[in-house]
DSSP file (Angstrom, degrees, kcal/mol; ACC not computed):
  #  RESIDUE AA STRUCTURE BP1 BP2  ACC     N-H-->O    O-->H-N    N-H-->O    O-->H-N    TCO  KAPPA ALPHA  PHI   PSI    X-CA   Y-CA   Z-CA
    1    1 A X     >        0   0    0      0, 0.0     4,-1.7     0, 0.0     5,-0.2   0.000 360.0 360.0 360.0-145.5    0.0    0.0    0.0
    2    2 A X  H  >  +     0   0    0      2,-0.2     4,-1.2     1,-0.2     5,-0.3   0.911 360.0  53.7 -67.6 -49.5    1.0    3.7    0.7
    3    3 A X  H >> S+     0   0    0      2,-0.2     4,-3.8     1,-0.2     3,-2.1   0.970 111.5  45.4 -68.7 -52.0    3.8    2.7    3.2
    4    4 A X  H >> S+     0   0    0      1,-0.3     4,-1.3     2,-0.2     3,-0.7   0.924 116.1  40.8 -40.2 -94.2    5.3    0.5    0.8
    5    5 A X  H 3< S+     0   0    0     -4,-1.7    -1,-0.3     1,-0.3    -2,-0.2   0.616 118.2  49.4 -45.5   0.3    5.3    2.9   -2.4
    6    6 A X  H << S+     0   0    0     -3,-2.1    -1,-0.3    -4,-1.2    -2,-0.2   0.783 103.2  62.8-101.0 -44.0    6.2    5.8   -0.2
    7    7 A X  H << S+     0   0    0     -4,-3.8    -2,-0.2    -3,-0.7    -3,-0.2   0.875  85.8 102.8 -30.4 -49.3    9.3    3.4    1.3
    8    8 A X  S  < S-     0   0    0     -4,-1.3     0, 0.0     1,-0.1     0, 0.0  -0.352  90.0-108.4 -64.6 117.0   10.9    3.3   -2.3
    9    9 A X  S    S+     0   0    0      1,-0.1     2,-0.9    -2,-0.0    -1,-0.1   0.230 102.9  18.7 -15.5 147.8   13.7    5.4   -2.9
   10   10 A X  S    S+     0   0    0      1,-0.1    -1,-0.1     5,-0.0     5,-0.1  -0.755  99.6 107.2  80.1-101.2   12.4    8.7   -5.4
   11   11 A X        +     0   0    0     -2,-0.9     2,-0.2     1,-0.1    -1,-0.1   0.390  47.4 169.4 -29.6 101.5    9.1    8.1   -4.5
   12   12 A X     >  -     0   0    0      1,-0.1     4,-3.1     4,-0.0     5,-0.2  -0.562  50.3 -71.7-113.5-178.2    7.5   10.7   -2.1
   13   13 A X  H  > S+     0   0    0      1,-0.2     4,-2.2     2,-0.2     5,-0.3   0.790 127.1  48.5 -38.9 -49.3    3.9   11.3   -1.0
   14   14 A X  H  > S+     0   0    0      2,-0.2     4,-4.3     1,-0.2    -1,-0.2   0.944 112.9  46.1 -68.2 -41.8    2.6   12.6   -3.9
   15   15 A X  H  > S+     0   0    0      2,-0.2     4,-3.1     1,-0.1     5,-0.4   0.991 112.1  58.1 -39.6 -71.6    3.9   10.0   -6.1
   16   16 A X  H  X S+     0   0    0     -4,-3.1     4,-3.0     1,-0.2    -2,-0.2   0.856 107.8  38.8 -24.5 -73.7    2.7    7.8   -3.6
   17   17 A X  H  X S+     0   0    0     -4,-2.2     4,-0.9     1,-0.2     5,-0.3   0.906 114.5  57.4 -61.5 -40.9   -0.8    8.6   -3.5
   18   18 A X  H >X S+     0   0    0     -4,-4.3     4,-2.6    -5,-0.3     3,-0.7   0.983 107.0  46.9 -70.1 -22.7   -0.9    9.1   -7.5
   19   19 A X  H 3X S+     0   0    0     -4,-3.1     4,-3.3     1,-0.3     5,-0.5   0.924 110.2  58.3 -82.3 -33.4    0.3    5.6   -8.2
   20   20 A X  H 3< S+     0   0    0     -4,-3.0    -1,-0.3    -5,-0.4    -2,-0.2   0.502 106.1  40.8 -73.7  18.0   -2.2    4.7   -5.7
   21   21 A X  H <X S+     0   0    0     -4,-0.9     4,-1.6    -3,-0.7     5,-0.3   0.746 114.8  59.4-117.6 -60.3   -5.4    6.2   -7.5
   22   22 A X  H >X S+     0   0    0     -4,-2.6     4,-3.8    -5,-0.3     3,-0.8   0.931 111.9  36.7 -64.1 -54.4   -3.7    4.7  -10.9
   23   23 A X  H 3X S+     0   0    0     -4,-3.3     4,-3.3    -5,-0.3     5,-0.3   0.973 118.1  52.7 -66.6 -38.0   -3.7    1.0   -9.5
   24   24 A X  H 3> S+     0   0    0     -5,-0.5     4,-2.3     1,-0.2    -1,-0.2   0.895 111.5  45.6 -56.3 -28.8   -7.3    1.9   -7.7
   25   25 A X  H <X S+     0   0    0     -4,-1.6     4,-1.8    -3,-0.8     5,-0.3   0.964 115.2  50.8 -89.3 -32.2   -8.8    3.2  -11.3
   26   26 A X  H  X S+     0   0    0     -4,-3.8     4,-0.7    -5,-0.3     5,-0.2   0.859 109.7  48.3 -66.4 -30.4   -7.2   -0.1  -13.0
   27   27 A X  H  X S+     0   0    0     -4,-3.3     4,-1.4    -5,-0.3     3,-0.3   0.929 116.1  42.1 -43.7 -61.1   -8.7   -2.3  -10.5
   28   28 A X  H >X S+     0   0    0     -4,-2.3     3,-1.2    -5,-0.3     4,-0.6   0.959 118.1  47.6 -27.7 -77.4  -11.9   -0.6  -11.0
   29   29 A X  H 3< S+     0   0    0     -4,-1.8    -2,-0.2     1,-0.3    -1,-0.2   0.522 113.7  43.5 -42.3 -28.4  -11.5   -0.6  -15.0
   30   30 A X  H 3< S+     0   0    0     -4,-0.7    -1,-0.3    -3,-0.3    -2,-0.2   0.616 112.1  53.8-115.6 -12.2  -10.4   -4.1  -15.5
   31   31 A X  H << S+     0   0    0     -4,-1.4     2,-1.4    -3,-1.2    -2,-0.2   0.767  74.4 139.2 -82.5 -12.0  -13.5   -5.7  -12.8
   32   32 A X     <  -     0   0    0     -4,-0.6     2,-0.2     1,-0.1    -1,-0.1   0.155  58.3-123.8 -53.8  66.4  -16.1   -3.7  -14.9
   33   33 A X        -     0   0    0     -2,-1.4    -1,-0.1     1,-0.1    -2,-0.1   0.027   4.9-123.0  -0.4  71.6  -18.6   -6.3  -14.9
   34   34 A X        -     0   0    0     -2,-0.2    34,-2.1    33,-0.2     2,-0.3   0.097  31.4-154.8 -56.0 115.0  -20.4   -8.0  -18.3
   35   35 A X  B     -A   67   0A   0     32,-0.2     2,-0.5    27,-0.1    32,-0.3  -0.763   2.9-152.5 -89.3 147.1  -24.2   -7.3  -17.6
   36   36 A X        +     0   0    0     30,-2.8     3,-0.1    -2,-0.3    26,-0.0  -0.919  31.4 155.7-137.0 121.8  -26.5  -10.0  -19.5
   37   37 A X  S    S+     0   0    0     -2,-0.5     2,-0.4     1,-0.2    -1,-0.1   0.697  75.2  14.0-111.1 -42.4  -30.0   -8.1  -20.2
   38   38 A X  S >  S-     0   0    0     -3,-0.2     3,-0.7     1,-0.1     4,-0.5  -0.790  87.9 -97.5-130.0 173.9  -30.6  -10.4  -23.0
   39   39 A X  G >> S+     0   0    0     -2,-0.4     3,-2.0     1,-0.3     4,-0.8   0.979 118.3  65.2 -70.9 -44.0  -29.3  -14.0  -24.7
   40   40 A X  G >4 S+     0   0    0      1,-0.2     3,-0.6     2,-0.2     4,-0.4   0.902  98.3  54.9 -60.9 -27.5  -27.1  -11.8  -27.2
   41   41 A X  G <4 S+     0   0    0     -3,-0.7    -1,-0.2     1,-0.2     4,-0.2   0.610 102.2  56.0 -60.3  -6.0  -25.0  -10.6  -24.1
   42   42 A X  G <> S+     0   0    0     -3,-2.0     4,-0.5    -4,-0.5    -1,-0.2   0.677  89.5  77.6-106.7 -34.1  -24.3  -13.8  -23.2
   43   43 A X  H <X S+     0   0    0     -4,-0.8     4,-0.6    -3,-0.6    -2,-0.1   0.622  89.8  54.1 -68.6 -20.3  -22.8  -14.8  -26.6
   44   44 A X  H >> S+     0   0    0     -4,-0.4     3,-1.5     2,-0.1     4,-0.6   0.882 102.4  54.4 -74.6 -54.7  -19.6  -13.3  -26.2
   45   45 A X  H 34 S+     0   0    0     -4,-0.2    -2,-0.2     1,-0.2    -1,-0.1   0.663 113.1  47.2 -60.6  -7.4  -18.9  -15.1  -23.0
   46   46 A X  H >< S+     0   0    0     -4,-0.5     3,-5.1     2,-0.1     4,-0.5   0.520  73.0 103.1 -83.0 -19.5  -19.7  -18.6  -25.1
   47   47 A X  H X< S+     0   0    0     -3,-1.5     3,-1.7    -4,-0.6     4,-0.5   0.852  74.2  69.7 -60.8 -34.6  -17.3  -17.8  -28.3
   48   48 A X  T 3< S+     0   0    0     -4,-0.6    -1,-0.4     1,-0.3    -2,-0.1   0.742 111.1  33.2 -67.9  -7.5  -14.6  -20.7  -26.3
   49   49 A X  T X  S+     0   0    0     -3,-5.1     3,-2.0     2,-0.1    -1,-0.3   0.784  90.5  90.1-117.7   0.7  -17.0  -23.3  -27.2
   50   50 A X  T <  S+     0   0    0     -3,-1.7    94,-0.9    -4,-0.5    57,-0.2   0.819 101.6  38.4 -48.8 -52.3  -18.8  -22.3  -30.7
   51   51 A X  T 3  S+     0   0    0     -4,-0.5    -1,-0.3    92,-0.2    -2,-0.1   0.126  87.3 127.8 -75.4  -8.3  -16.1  -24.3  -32.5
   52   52 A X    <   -     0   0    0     -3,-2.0    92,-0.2     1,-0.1     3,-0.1  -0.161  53.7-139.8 -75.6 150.1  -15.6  -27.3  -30.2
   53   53 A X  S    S+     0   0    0      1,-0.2     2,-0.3     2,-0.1    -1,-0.1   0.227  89.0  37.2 -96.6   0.5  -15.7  -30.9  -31.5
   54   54 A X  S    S-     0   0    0     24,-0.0    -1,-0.2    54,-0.0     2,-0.1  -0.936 105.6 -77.3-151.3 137.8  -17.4  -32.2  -28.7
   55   55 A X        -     0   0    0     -2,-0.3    22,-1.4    -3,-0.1    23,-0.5  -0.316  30.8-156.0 -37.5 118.0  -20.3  -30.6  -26.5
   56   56 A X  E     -B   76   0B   0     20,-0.2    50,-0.6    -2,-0.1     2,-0.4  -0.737   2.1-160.7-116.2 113.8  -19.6  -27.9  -23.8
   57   57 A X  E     -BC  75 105B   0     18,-1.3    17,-1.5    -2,-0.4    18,-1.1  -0.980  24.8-171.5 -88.9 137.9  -22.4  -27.7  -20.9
   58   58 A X  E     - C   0 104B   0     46,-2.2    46,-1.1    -2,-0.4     2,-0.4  -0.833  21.6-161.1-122.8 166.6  -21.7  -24.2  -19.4
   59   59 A X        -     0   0    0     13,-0.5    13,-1.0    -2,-0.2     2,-0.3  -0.821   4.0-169.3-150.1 144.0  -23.1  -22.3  -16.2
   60   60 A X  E     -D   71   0B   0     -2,-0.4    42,-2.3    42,-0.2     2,-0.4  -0.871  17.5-149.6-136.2 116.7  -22.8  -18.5  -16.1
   61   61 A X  E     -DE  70 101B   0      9,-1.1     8,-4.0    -2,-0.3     9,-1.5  -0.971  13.6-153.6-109.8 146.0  -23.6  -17.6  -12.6
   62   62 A X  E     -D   68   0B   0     38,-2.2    37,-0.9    -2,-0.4    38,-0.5  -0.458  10.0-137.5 -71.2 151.6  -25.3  -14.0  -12.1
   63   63 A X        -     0   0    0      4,-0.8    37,-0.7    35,-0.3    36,-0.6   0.276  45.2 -87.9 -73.2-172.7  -25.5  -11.5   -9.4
   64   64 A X  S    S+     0   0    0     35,-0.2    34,-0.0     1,-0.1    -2,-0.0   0.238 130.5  56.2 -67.2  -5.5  -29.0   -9.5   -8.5
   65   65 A X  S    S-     0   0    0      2,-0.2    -1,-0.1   -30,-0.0     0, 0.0   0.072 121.9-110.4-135.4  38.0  -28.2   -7.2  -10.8
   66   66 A X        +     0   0    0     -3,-0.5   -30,-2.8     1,-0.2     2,-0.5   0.861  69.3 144.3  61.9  30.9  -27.8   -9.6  -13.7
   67   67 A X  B     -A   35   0A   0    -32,-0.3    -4,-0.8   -30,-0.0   -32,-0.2  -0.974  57.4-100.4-122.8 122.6  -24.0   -9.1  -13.8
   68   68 A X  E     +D   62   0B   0    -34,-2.1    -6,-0.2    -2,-0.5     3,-0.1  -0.154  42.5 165.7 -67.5 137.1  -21.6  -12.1  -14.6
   69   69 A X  E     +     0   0B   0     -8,-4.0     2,-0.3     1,-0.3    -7,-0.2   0.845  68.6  12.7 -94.2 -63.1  -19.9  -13.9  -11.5
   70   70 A X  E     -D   61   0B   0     -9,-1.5    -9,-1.1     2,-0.0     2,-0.6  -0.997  41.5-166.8-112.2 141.8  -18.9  -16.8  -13.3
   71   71 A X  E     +D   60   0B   0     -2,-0.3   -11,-0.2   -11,-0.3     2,-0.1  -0.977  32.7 177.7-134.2 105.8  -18.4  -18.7  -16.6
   72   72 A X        -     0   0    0    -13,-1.0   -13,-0.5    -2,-0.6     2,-0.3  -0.410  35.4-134.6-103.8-177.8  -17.8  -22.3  -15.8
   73   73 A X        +     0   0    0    -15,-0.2   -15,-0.2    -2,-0.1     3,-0.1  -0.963  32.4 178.6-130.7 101.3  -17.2  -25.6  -18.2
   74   74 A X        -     0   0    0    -17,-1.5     2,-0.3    -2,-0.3   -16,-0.1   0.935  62.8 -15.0 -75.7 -75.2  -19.8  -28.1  -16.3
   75   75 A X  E     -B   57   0B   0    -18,-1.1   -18,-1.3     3,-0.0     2,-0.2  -0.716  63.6-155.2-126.3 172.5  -19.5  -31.3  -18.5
   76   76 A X  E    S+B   56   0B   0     -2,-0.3   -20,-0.2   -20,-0.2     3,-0.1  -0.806  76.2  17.6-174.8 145.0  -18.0  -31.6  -21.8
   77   77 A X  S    S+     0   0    0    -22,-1.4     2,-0.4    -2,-0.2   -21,-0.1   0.331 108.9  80.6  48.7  33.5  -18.9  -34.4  -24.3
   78   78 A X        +     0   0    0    -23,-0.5    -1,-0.1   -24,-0.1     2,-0.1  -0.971  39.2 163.3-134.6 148.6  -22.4  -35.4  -22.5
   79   79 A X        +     0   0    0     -2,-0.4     2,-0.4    -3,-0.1     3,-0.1  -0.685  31.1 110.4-153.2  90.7  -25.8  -34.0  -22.6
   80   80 A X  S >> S-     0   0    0      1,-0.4     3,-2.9    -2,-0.1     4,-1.9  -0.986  75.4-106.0-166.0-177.9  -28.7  -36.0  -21.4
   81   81 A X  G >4 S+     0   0    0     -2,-0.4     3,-3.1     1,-0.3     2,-2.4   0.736 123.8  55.2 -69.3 -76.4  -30.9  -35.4  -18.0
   82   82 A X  G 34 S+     0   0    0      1,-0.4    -1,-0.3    -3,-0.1     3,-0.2   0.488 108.4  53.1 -62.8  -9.8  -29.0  -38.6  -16.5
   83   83 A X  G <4 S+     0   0    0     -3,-2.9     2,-0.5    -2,-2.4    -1,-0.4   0.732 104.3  52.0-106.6 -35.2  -25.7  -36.9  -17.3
   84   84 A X  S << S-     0   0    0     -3,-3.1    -1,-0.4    -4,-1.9     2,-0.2  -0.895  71.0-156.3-139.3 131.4  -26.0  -34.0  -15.9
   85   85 A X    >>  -     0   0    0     -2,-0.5     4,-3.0    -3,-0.2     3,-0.9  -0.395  21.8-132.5-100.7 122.3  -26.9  -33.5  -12.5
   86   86 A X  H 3> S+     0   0    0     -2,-0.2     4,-1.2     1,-0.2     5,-0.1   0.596 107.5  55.1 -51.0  -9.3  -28.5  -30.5  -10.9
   87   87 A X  H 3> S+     0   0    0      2,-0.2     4,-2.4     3,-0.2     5,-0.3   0.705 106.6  58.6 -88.8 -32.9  -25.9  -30.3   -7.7
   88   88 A X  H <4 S+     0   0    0     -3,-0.9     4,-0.4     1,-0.2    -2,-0.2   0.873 113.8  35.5 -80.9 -14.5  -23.1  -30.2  -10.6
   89   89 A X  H  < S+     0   0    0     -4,-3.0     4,-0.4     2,-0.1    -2,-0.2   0.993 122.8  39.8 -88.7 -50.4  -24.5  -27.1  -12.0
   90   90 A X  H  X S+     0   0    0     -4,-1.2     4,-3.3     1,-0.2     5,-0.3   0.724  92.5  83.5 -84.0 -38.5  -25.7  -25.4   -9.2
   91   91 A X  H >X S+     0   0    0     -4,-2.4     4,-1.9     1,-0.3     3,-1.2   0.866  91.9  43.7 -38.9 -63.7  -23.0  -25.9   -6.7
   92   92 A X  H 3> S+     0   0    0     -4,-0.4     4,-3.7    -5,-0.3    -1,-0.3   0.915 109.3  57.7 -57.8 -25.5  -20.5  -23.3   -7.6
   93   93 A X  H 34>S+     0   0    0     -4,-0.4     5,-1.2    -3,-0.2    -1,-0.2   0.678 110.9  45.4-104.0  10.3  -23.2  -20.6   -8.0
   94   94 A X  H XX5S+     0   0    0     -4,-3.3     3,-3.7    -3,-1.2     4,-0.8   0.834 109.1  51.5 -62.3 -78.0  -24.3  -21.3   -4.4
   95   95 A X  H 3<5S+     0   0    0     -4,-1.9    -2,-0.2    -5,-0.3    -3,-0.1   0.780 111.7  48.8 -19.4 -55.6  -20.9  -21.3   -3.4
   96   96 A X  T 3<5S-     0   0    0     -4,-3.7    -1,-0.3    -5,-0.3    -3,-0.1   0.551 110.4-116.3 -84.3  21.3  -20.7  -17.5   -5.5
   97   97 A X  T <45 +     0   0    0     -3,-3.7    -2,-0.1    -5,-0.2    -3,-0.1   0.858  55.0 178.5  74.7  32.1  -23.9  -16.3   -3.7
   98   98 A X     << -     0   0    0     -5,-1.2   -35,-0.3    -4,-0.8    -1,-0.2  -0.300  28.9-159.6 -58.6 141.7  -25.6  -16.2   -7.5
   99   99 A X  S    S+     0   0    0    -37,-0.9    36,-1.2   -36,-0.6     2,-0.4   0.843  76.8   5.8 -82.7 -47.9  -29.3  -15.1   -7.8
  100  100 A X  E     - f   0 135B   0    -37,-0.7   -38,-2.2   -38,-0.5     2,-0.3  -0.852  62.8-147.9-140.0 151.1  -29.6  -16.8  -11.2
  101  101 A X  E     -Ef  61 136B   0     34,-0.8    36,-2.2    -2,-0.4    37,-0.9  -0.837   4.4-151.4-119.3 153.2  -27.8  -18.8  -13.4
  102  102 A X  E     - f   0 138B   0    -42,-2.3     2,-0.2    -2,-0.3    37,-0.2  -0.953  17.9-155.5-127.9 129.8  -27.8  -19.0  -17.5
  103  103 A X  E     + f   0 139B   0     35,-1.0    37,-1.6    -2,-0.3     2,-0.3  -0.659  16.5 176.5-106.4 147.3  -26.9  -22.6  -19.0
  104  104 A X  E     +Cf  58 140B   0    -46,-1.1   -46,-2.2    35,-0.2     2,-0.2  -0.823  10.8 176.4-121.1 177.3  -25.4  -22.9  -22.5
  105  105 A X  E     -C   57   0B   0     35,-1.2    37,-0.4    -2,-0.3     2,-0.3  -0.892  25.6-120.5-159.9 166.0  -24.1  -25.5  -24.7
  106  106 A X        -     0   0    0    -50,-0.6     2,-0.5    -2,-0.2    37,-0.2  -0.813  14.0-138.0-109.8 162.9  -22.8  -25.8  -28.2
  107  107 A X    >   -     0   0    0     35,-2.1     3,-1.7    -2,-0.3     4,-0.3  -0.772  14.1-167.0 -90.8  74.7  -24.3  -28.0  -31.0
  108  108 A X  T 3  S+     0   0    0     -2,-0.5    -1,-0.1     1,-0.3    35,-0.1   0.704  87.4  59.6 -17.9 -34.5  -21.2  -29.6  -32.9
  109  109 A X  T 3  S-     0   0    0      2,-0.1    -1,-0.3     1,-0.1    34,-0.1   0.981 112.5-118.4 -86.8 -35.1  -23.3  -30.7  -35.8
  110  110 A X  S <  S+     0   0    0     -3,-1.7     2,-0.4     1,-0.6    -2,-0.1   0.408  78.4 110.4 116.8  -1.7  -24.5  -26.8  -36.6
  111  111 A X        -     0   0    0     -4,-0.3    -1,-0.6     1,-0.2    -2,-0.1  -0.699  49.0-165.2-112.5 175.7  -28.2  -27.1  -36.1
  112  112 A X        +     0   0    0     -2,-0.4    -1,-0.2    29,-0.1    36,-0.1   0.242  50.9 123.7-128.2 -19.3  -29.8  -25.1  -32.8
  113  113 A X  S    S-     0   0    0      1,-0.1    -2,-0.1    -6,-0.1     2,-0.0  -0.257  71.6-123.6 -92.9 138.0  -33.0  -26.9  -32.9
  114  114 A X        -     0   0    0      4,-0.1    -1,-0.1     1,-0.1     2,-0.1  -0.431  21.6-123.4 -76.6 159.6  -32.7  -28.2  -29.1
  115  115 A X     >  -     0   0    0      1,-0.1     4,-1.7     4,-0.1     3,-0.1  -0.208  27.0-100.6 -86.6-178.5  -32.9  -31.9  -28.7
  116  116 A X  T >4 S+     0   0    0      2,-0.2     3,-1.3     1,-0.2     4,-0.2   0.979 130.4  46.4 -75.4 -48.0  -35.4  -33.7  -26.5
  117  117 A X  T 3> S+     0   0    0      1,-0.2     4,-0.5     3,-0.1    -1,-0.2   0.631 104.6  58.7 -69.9   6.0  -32.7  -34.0  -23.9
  118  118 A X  H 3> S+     0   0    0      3,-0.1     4,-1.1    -3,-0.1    -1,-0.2   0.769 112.8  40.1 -68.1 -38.5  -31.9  -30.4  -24.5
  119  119 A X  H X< S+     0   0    0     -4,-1.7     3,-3.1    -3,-1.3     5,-0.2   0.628 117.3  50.5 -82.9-108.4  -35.9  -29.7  -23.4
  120  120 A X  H >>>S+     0   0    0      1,-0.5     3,-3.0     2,-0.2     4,-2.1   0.243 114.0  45.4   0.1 -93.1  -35.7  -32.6  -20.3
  121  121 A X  H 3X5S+     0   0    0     -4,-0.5     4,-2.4     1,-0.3    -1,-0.5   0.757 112.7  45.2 -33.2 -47.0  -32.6  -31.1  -18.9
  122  122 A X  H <<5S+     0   0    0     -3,-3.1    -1,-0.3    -4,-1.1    -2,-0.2   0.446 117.1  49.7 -82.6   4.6  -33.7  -27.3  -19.1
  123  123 A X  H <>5S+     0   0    0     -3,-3.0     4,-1.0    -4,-0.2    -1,-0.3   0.509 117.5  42.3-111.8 -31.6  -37.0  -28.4  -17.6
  124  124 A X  H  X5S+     0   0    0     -4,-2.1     4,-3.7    -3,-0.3     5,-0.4   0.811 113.1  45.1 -66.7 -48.5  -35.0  -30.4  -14.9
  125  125 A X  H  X<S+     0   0    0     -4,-2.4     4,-1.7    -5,-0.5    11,-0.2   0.994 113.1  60.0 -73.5 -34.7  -32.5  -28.1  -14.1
  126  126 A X  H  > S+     0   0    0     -5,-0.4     4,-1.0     1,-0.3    10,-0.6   0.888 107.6  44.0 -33.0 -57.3  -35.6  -25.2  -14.0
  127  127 A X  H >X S+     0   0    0     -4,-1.0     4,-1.5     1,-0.4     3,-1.1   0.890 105.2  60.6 -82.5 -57.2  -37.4  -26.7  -11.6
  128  128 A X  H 3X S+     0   0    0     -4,-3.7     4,-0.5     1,-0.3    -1,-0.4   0.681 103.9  52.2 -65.3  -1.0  -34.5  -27.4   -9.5
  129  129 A X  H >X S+     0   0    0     -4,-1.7     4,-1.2    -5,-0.4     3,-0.9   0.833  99.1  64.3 -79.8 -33.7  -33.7  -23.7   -9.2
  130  130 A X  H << S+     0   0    0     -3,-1.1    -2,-0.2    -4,-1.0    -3,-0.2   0.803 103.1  50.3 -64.5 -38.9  -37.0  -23.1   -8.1
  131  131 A X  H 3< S+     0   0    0     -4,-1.5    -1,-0.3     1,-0.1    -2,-0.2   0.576 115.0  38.7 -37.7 -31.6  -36.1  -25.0   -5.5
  132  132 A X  H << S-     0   0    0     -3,-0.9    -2,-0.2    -4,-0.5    -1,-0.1   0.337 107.9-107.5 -61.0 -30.9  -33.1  -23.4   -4.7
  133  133 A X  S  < S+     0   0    0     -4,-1.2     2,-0.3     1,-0.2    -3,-0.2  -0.060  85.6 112.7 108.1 -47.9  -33.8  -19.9   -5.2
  134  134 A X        -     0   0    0     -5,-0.3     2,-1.3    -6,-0.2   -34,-0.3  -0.501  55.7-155.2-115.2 106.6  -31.5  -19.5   -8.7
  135  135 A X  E     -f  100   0B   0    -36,-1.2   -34,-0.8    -2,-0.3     2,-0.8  -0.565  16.3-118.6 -91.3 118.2  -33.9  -19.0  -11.0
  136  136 A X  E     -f  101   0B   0     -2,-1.3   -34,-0.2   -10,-0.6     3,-0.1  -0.459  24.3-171.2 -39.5 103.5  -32.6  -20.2  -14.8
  137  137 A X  E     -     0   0B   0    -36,-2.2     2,-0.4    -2,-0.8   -35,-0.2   0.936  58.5 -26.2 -68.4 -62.1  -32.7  -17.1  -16.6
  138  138 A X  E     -f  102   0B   0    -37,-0.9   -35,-1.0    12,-0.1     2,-0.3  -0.896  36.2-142.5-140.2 173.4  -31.9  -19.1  -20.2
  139  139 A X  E     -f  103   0B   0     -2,-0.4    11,-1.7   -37,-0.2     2,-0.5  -0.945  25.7-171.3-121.7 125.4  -30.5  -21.8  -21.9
  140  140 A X  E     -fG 104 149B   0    -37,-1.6   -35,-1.2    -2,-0.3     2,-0.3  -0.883  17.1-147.8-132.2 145.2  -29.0  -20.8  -25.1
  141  141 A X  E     - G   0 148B   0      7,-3.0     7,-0.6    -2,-0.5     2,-0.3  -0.746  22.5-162.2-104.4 162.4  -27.8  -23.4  -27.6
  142  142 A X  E     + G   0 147B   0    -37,-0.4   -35,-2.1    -2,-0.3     2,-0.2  -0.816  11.3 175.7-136.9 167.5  -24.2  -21.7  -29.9
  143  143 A X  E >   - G   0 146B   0      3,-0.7     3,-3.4    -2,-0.3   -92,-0.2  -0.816  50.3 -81.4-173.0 138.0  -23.2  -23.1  -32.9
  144  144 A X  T 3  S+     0   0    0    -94,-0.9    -1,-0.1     1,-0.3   -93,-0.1   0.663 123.2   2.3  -2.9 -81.6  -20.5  -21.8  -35.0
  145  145 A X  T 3  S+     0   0    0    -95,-0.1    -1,-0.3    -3,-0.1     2,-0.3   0.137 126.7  51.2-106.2  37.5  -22.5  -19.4  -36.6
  146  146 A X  E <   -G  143   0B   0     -3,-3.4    -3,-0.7   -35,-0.1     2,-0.2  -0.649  54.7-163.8-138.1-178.2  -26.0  -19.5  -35.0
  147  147 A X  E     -G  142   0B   0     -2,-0.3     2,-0.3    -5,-0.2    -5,-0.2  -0.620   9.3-144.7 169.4 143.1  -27.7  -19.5  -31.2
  148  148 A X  E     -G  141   0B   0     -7,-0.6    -7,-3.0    -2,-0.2     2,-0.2  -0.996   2.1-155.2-119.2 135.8  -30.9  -20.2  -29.6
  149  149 A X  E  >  -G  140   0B   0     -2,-0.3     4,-0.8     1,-0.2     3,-0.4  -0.678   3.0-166.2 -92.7 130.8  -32.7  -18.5  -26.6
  150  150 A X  T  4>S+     0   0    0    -11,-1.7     5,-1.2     1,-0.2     6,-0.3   0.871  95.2  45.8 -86.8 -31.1  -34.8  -21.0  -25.2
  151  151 A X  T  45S+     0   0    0      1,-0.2    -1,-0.2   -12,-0.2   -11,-0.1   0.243 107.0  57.1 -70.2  26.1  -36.4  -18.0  -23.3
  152  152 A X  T  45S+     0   0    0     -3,-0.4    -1,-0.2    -2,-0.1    -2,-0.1   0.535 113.9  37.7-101.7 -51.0  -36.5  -16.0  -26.4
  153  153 A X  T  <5S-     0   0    0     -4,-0.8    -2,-0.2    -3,-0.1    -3,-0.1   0.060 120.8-105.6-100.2  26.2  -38.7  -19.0  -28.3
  154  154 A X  T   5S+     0   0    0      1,-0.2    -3,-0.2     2,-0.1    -4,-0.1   0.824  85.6 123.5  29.2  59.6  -40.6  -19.5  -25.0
  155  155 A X      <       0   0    0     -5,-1.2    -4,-0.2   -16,-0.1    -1,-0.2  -0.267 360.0 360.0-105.4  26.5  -39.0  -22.9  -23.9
  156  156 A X              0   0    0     -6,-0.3    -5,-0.1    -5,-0.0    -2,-0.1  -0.092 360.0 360.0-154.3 360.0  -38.2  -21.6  -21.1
């Protein structure tokens, strides 16, 4: 802190105190928080799996004010309700004191249209947030060049 950066040879109080407001606005500057108002806000924070050869389940947990906490990798090459378990998605975004969560996945073959164990899972995992508290905001499917909101297409 201040004793330190004022301890260093050259460096007197005023230094001191500007290099502390420089490291305080970077701090600021570089936590600035990814808000997700809608499923296209969310698409940036997916791009690491669009391209993947095998299926990515992903967890984004949200704040109250809809601001990303985390962007986890949950499973990767499985999707079917037996496969993935509602404690392994929800635990860490108890852990980060999340209101809400948004699940993704990619489609490897290119198509969006969700599968039936795309609907079974997002109907599973709903319901267990409603239990919880963490209400599923979405499930959005990526695909190279595509995505689907299932709360866009009222699947949700």
């Amino acid at each position: 802190g201040y004793r330190h950066l004022s301890s260093i040879e050259g460096i007197g109080k005023a230094r001191a105190c500007k290099l502390m407001a420089a490291m305080e606005f970077a701090r600021r500057r570089l936590s600035k928080a990814t808000t997700i108002k809608k499923a296209e806000d969310a698409l940036p924070l997916l791009s690491h799996i669009r391209n993947k050869k095998q299926e990515y389940f992903v967890c984004l947990s949200l704040n109250g004010a809809h601001e990303v906490i985390s962007n986890r990798v949950i499973t990767i090459g499985l999707l079917n309700s037996s496969q993935i378990h509602p404690r392994e998605v929800f635990a860490d975004a108890i852990t980060d004191r999340a209101c809400s969560i948004i699940i993704a996945h990619n489609h490897p073959s290119g198509a969006v249209t969700p599968s039936t164990e795309d609907l079974a899972v997002t109907s599973q995992l709903a319901e267990s947030g409603k239990i919880l508290g963490l209400s599923v905001l979405d499930h959005i499917i990526v695909t190279k060049n595509d995505y689907l909101s299932f709360q866009e297409q009222g699947l949700l």
